[in-house]
BATILUM-534581 format. One record per residue (C-alpha): residue number from 1; x, y, z; residue in three letters. Coordinates in nm, 2 decimals. Example, Ala and Ser with C-alpha at 12.3 -4.5 7.8 and 13.67 -1.06 7.14 Angstrom:
> 1	1.23	-0.45	0.78	Ala
> 2	1.37	-0.11	0.71	Ser
This chain:
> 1	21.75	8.04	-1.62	Unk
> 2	22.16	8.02	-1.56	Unk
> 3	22.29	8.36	-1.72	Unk
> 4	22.63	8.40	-1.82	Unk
> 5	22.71	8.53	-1.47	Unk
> 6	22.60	8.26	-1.32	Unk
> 7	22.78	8.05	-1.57	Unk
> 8	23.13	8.21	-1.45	Unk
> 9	23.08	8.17	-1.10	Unk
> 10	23.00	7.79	-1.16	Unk
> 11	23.30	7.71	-1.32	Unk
> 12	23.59	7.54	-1.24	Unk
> 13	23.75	7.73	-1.52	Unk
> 14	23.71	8.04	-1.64	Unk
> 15	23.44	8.27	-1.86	Unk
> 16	23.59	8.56	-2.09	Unk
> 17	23.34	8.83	-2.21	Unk
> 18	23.47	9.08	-2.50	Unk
> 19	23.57	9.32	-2.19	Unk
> 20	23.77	9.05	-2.01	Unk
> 21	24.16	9.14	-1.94	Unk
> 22	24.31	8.86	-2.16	Unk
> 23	24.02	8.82	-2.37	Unk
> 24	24.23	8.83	-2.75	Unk
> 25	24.46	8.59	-2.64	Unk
> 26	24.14	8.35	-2.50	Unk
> 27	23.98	8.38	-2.84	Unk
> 28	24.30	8.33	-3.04	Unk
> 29	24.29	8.02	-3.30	Unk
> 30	24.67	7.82	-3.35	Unk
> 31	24.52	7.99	-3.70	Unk
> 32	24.65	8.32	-3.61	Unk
> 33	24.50	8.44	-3.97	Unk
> 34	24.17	8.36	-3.87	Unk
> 35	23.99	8.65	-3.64	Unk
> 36	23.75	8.44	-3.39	Unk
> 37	23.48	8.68	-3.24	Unk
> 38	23.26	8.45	-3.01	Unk
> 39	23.01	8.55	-2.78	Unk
> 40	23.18	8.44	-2.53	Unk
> 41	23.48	8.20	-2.41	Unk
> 42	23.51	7.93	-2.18	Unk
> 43	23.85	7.80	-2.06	Unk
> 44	23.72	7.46	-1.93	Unk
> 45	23.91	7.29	-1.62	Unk
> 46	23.67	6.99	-1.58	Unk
> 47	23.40	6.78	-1.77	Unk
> 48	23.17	6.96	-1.57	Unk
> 49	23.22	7.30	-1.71	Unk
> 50	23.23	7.10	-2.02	Unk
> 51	22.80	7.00	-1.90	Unk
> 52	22.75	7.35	-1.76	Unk
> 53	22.87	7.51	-2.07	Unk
> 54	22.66	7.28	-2.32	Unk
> 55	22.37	7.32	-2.05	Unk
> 56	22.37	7.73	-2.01	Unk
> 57	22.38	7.73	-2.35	Unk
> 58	22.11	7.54	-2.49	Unk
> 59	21.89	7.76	-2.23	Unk
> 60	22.03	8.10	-2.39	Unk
> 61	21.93	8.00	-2.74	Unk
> 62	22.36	7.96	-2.79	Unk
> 63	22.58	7.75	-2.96	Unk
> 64	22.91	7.57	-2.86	Unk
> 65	23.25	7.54	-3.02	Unk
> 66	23.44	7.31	-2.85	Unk
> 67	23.81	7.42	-2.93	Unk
> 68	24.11	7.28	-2.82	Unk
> 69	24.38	7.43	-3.03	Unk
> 70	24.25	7.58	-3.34	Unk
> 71	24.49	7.41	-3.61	Unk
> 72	24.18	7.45	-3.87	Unk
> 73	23.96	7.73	-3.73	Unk
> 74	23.89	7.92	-4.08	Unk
> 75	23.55	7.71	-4.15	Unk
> 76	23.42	7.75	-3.79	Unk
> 77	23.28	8.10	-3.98	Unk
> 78	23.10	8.36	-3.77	Unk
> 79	23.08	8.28	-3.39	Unk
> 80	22.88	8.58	-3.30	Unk
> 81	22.58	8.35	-3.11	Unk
> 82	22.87	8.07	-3.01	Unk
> 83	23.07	7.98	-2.66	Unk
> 84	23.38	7.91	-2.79	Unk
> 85	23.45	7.61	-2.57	Unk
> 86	23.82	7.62	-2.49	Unk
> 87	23.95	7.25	-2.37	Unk
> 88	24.33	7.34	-2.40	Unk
> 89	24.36	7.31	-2.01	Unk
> 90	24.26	6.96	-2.05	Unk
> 91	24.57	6.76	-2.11	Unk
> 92	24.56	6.46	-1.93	Unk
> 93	24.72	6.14	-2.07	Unk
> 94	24.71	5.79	-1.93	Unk
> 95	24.88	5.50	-2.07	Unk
> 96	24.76	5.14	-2.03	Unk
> 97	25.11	5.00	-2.16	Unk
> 98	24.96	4.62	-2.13	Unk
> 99	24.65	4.66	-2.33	Unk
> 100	24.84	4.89	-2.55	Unk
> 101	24.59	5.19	-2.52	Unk
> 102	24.60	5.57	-2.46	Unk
> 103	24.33	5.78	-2.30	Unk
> 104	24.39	6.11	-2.30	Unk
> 105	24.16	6.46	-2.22	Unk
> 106	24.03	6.69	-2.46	Unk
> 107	24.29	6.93	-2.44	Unk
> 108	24.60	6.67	-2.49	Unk
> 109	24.87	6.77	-2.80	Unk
> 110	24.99	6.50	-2.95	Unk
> 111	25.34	6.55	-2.85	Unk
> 112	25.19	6.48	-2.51	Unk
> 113	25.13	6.14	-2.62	Unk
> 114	25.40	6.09	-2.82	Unk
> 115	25.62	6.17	-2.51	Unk
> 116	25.43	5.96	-2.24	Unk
> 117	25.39	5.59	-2.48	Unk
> 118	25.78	5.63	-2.61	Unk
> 119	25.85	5.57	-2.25	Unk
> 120	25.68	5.21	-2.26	Unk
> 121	25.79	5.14	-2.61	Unk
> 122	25.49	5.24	-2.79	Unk
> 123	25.35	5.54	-3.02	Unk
> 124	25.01	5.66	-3.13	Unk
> 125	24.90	5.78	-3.53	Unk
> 126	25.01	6.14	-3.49	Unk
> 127	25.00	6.36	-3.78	Unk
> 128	25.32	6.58	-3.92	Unk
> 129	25.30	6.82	-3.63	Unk
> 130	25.30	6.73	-3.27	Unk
> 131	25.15	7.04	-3.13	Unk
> 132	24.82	6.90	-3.30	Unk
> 133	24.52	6.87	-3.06	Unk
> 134	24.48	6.48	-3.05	Unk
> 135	24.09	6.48	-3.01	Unk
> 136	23.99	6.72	-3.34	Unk
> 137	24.26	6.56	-3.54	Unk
> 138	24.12	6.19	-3.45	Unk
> 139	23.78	6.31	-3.51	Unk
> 140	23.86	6.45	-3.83	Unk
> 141	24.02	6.09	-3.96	Unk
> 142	24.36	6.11	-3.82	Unk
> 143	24.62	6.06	-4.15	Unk
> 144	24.98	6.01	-3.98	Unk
> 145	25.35	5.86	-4.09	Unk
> 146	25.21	5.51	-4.09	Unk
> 147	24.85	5.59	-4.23	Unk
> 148	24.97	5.32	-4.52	Unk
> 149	25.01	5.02	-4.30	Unk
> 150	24.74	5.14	-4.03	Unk
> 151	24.48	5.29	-4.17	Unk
> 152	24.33	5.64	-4.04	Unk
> 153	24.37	5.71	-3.65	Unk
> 154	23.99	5.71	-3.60	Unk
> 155	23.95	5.38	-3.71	Unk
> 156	24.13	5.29	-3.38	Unk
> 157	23.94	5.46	-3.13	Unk
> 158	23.85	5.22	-2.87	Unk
> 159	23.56	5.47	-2.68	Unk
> 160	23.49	5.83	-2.66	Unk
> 161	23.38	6.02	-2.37	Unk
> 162	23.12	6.24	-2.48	Unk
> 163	22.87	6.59	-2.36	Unk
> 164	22.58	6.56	-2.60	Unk
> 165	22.39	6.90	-2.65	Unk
> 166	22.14	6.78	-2.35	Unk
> 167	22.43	6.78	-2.09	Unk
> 168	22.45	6.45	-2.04	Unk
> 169	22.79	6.29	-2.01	Unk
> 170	22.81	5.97	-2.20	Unk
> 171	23.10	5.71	-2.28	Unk
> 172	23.04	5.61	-2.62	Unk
> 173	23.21	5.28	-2.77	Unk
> 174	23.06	4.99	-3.06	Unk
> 175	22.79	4.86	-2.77	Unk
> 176	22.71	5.20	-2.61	Unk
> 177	22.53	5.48	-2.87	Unk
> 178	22.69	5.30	-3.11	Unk
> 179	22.54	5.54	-3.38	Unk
> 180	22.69	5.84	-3.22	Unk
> 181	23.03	5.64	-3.19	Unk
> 182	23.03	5.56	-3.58	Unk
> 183	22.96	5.96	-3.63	Unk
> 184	23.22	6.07	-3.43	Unk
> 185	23.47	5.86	-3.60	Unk
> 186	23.57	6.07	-3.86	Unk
> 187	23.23	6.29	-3.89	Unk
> 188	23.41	6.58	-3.73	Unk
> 189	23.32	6.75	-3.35	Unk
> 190	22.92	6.83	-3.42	Unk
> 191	22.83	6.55	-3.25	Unk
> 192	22.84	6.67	-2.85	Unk
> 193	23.19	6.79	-2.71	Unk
> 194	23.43	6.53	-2.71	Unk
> 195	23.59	6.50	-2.34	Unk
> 196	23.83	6.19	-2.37	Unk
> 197	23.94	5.96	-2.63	Unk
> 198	24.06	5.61	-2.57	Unk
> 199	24.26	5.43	-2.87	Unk
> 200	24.52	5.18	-2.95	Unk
> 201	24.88	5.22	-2.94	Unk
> 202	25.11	5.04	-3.18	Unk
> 203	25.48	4.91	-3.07	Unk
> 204	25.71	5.15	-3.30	Unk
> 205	25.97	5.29	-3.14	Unk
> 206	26.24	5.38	-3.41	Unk
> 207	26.15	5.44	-3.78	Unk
> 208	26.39	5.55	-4.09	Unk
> 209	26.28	5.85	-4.17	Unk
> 210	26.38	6.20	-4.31	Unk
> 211	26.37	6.45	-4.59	Unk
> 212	26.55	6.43	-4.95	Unk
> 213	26.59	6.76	-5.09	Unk
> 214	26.70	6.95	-5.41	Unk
> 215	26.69	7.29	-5.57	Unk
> 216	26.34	7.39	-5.69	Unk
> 217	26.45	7.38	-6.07	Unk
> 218	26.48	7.00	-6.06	Unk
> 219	26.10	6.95	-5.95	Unk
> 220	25.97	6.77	-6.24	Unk
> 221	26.25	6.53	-6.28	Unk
> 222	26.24	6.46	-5.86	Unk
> 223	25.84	6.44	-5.86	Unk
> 224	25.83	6.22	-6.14	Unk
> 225	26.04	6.00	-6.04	Unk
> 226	25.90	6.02	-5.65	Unk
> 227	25.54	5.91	-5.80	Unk
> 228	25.69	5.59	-5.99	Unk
> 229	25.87	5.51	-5.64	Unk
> 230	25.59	5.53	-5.48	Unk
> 231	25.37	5.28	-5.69	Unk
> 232	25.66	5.04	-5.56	Unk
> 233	25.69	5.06	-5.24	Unk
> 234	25.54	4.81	-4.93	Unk
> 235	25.27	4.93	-4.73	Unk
> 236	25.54	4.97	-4.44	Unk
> 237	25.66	5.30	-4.63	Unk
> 238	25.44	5.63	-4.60	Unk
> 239	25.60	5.92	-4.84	Unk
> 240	25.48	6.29	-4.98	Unk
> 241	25.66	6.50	-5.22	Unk
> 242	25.66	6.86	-5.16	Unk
> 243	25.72	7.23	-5.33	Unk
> 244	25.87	7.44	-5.08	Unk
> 245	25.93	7.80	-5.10	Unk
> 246	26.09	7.85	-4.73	Unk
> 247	26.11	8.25	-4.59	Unk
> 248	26.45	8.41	-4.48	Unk
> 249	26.33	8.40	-4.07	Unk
> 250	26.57	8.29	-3.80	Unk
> 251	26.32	8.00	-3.77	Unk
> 252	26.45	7.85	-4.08	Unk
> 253	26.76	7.65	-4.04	Unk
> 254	27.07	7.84	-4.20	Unk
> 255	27.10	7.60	-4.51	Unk
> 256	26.74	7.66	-4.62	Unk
> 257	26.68	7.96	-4.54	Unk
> 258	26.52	8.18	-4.83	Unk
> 259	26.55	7.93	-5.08	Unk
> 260	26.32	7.70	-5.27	Unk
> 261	26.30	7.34	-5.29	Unk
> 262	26.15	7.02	-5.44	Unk
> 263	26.15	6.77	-5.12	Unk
> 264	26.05	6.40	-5.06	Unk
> 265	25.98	6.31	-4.70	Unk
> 266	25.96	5.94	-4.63	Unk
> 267	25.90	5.70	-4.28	Unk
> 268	25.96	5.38	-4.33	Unk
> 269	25.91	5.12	-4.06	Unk
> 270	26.20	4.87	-4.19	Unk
> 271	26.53	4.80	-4.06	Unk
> 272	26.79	5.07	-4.21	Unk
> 273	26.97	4.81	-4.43	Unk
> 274	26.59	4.72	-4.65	Unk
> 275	26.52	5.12	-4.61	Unk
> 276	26.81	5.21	-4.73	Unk
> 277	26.77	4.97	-5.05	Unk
> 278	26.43	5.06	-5.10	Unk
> 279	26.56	5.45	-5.13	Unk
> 280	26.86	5.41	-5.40	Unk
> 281	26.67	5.53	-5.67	Unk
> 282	26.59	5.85	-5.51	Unk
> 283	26.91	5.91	-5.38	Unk
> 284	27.07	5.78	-5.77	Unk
> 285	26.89	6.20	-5.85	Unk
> 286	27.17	6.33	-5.60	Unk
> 287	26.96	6.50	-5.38	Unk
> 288	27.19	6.84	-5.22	Unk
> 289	27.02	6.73	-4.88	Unk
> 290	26.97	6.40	-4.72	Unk
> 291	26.89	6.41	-4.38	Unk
> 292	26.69	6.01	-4.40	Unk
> 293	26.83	5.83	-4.11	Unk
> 294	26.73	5.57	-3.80	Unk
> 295	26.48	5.79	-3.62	Unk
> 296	26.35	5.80	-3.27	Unk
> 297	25.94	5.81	-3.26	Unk
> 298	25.97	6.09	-3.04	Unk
> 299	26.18	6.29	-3.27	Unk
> 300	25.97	6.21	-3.57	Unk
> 301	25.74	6.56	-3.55	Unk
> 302	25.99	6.73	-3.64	Unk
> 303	26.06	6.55	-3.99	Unk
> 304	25.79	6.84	-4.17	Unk
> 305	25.91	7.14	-4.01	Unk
> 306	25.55	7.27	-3.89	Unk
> 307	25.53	7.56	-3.72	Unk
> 308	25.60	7.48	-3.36	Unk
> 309	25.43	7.78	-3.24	Unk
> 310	25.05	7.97	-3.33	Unk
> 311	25.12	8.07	-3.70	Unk
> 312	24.93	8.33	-3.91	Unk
> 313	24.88	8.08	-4.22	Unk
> 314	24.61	7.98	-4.46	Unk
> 315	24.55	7.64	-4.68	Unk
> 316	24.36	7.42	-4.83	Unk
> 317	24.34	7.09	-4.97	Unk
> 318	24.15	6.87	-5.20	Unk
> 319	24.24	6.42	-5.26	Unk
> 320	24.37	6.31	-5.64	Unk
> 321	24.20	5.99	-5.81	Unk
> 322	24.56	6.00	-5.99	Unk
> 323	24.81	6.14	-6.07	Unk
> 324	24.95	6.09	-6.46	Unk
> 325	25.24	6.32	-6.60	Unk
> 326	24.96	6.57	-6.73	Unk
> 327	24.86	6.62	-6.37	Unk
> 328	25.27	6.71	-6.26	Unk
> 329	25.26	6.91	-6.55	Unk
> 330	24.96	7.10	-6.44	Unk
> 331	25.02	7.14	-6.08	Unk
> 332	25.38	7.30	-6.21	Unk
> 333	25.21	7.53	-6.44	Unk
> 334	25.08	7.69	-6.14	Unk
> 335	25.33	7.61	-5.85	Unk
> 336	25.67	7.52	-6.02	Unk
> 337	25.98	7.71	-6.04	Unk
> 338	25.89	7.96	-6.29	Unk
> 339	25.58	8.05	-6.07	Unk
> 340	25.59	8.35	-5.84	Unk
> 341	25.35	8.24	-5.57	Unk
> 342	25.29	8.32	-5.22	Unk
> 343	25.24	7.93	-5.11	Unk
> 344	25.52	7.80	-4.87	Unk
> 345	25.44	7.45	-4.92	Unk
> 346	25.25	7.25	-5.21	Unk
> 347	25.25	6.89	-5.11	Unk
> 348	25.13	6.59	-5.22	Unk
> 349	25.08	6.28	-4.98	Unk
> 350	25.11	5.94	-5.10	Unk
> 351	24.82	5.72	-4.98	Unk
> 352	24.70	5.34	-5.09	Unk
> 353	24.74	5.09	-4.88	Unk
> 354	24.57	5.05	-4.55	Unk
> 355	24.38	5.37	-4.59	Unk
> 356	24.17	5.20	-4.92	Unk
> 357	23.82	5.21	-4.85	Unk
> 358	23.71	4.83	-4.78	Unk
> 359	24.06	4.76	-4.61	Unk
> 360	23.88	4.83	-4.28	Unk
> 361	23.57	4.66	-4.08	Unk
> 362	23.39	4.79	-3.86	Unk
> 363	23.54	5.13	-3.91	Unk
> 364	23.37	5.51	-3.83	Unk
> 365	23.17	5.75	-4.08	Unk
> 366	23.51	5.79	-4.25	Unk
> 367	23.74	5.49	-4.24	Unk
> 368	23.95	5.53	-4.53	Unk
> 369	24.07	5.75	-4.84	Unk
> 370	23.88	5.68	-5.18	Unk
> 371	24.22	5.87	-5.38	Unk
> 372	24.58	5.81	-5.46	Unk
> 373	24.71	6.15	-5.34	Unk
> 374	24.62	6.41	-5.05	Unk
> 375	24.73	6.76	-5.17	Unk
> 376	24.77	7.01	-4.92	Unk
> 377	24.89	7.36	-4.95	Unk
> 378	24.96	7.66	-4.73	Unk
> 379	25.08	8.03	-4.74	Unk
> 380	25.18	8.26	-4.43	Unk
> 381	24.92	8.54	-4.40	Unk
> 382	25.01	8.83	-4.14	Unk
> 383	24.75	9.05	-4.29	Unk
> 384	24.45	9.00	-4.52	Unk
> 385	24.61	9.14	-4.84	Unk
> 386	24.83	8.77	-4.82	Unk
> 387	24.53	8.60	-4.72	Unk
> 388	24.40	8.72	-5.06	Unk
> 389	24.67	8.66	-5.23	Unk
> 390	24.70	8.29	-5.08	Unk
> 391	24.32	8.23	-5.19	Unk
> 392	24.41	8.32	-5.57	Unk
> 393	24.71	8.08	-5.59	Unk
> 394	24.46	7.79	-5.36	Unk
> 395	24.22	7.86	-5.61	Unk
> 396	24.49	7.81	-5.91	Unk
> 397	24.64	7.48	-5.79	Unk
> 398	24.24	7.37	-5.75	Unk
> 399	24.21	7.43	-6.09	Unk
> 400	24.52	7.30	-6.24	Unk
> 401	24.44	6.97	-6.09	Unk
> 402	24.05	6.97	-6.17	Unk
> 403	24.07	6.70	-6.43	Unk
> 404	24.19	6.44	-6.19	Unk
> 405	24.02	6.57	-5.85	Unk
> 406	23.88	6.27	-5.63	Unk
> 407	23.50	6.25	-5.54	Unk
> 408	23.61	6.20	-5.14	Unk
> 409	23.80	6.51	-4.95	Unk
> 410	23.99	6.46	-4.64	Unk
> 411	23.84	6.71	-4.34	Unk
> 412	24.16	6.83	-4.21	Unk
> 413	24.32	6.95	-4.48	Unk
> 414	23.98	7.10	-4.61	Unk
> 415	24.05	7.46	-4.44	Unk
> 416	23.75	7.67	-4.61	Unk
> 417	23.41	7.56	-4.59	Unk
> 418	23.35	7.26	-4.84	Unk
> 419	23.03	7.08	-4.97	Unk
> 420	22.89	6.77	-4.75	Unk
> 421	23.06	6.45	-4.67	Unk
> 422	23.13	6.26	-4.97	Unk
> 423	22.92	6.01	-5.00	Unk
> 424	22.51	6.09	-4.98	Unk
> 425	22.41	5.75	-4.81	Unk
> 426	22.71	5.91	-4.51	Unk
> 427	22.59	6.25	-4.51	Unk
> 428	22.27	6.14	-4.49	Unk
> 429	22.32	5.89	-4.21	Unk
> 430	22.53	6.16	-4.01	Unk
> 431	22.23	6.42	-4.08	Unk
> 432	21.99	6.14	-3.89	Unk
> 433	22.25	6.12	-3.60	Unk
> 434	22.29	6.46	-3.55	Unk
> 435	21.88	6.49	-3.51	Unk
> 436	21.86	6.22	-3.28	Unk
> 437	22.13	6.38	-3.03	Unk
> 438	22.14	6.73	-3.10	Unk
> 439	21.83	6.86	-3.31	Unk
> 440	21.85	7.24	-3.19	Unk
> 441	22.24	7.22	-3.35	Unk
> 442	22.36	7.35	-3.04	Unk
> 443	22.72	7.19	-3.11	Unk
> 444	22.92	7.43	-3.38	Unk
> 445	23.20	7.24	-3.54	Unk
> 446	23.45	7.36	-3.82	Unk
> 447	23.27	7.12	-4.10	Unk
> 448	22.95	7.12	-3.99	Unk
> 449	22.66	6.86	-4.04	Unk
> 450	22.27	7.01	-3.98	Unk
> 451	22.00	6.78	-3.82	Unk
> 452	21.77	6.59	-4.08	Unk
> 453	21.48	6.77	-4.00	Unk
């Protein structure tokens, strides 16, 4: 039997113990709120550390976390039994400009690929924040700036290189363990550790985008009206209005720092003349801020202001079926501008379009959005009395918005440990594929899924 001595020597990478010099900053989620205490963690260099890891553990009675930047660590839960499987060292990123495809290593960020397919004219479906590990993100769905017209990221994974929990290294793809393919696609990491991803690229290089914003006070006047823009606009147009409650840090640009907001962010992939139009009747509310202008892709992270940098924060999220004036009344109740609440952002993303369930053949576990809205919301945390505090007023905008709550929840933005995947025939499907390639549930992932037994 390989003990976890052995294990370090063998790697290409490196094995942290709880005694190891540098062994907080190895265990350290992007989540700074969140306290990971694994058994142990492996900074992976290779696929085959990737094998020896999966392998040494299985034979220790272990688990495996396979972790490449911990964006939403919080429903991982205890790791007391678990390699935390660390694949940020894993960055590589190929681009096949002709076929229009990206492969890229566990580890990759999506500015990464952002960066490398802007230089051949082309751009993946990142989410809001480009220092978002490309692999977890795509496995979790994938909901970017052009989610309306494309549909979810996964559904445009071309193959997976996969570990399964017997060691063995598999390329995964429609013809090849076609069930484990349709479980990874949007069924979340359980499934074996993820070592390379290979998807389609889309020929955007400009988009007219940017944020309209005015003074908190004016939020249901500028929501209001956001929702009945929305119901208008092309598929070609991907929007969210947004509660914002920004901190006085140095981080915060001068002009917002400290003060409150109701915001609409928009991307539209028309030419500035049709955006333009299409915007007047926002812009007719005389928003104090408009920064909405011709975009490069590569500049379009930074339209949501995420945290650039590992940030102690805690959210949550659930979908809307709709959203009717009783529901903007309600979600203000809680999280307008009479509330004093510790949420920095409250934000609800536009969906419809591409991302309607049906719209897509062929598709993963989840291939589309049963809900008009995607409401996320987040609080800064530095020490547990905020995380708390952020819990009660996650817990309050939940409530407020009970009566018109979707049946489906999106994975990534579900940051505390939810119920199973939303439909039973899915869950139970994924519970038969998880048997079949890993019935000891040796692979831990942040929304788990046990074996059928």
């Amino acid at each position: 039997m390989i003990d976890l001595d052995e294990l370090g020597k063998a790697l290409d990478g490196v094995l942290l113990r709880p005694s190891s010099p540098g062994w907080d900053t190895a265990r350290a989620a992007w989540q700074l709120a969140v306290d990971q205490r694994p058994f142990a963690v492996v900074q992976a260099a290779s696929v085959r550390d990737v094998v020896t890891t999966v392998e040494t553990a299985a034979r220790l009675g272990l688990r495996v976390a396979p972790q490449a930047t911990g964006h939403n660590a919080a429903p991982l839960g205890p790791l007391d039994r678990t390699i935390l499987l660390r694949t940020s060292a894993m960055r590589g990123v190929e681009i096949d400009a002709e076929r229009r495809v990206a492969r890229v290593e566990a580890g990759a960020l999506w500015a990464d690929v952002t960066a490398a397919a802007a230089l051949h004219g082309l751009t993946g479906l990142a989410g809001s924040a480009p220092d978002v590990g490309v692999v977890g993100y795509t496995l979790g769905g994938g909901l970017s700036w052009f989610a309306r017209l494309h549909g979810l990221a996964a559904n445009h994974v071309l193959s997976a290189d996969i570990v399964t929990a017997d060691g063995e290294p598999r390329t995964i793809d429609a013809e090849r363990d076609a069930p484990l393919f349709w479980a990874v696609r949007g069924g979340g990491g359980g499934f074996g550790v993820v070592t390379a991803l290979e998807f389609r690229l889309f020929p955007i290089t400009q988009v007219h985008a940017g944020m309209l914003l005015w003074p908190i006070e004016r939020a249901a006047e500028v929501l209001g009206a956001w929702w009945q823009w929305a119901g208008s606009v092309p598929e070609t147009v991907t929007s969210l209005g947004r509660l914002l409650r920004l901190p006085p840090i140095p981080q915060i640009p001068e002009p917002l720092r400290g003060r409150s907001f109701v915001a609409v962010e928009a991307a539209c992939l028309l030419d500035p003349a049709a955006a333009d139009l299409l915007l007047a009747p926002l812009r007719a509310l005389a928003p104090e801020m408009d920064t909405v202008r011709p975009t490069p892709i590569t500049e379009l992270g930074a339209l949501h202001m995420d945290p650039q940098e590992p940030t102690p924060v805690t959210g949550d999220g659930l979908q809307l079926a709709g959203f009717p004036p009783a529901a903007l009344e309600a979600l203000l109740s809680v999280a307008g501008p009479r509330a004093d609440i510790p949420l920095l952002t409250v934000e609800l993303r536009h969906l419809g379009g591409a991302l309607t369930p049906g719209r897509t053949t062929g598709g993963g576990a989840v291939s589309g959005m049963d809900a008009q809205i995607a409401v996320f919301s987040a609080g800064i945390t530095p020490d547990a009395d905020a995380v708390a505090a952020v819990h009660v007023s996650l817990d309050e905008v939940r409530a407020a918005l009970g009566p018109w709550k979707a049946e489906t929840a999106y994975r990534n933005f579900t940051e505390r440990s939810g119920p199973r995947f939303d439909r039973l025939e899915t869950h139970i499907r994924l519970q038969r594929i998880k048997a079949a390639y890993d019935p000891a549930d040796v692979i831990h992932a942040n929304h788990p899924v046990t074996p059928a037994g």
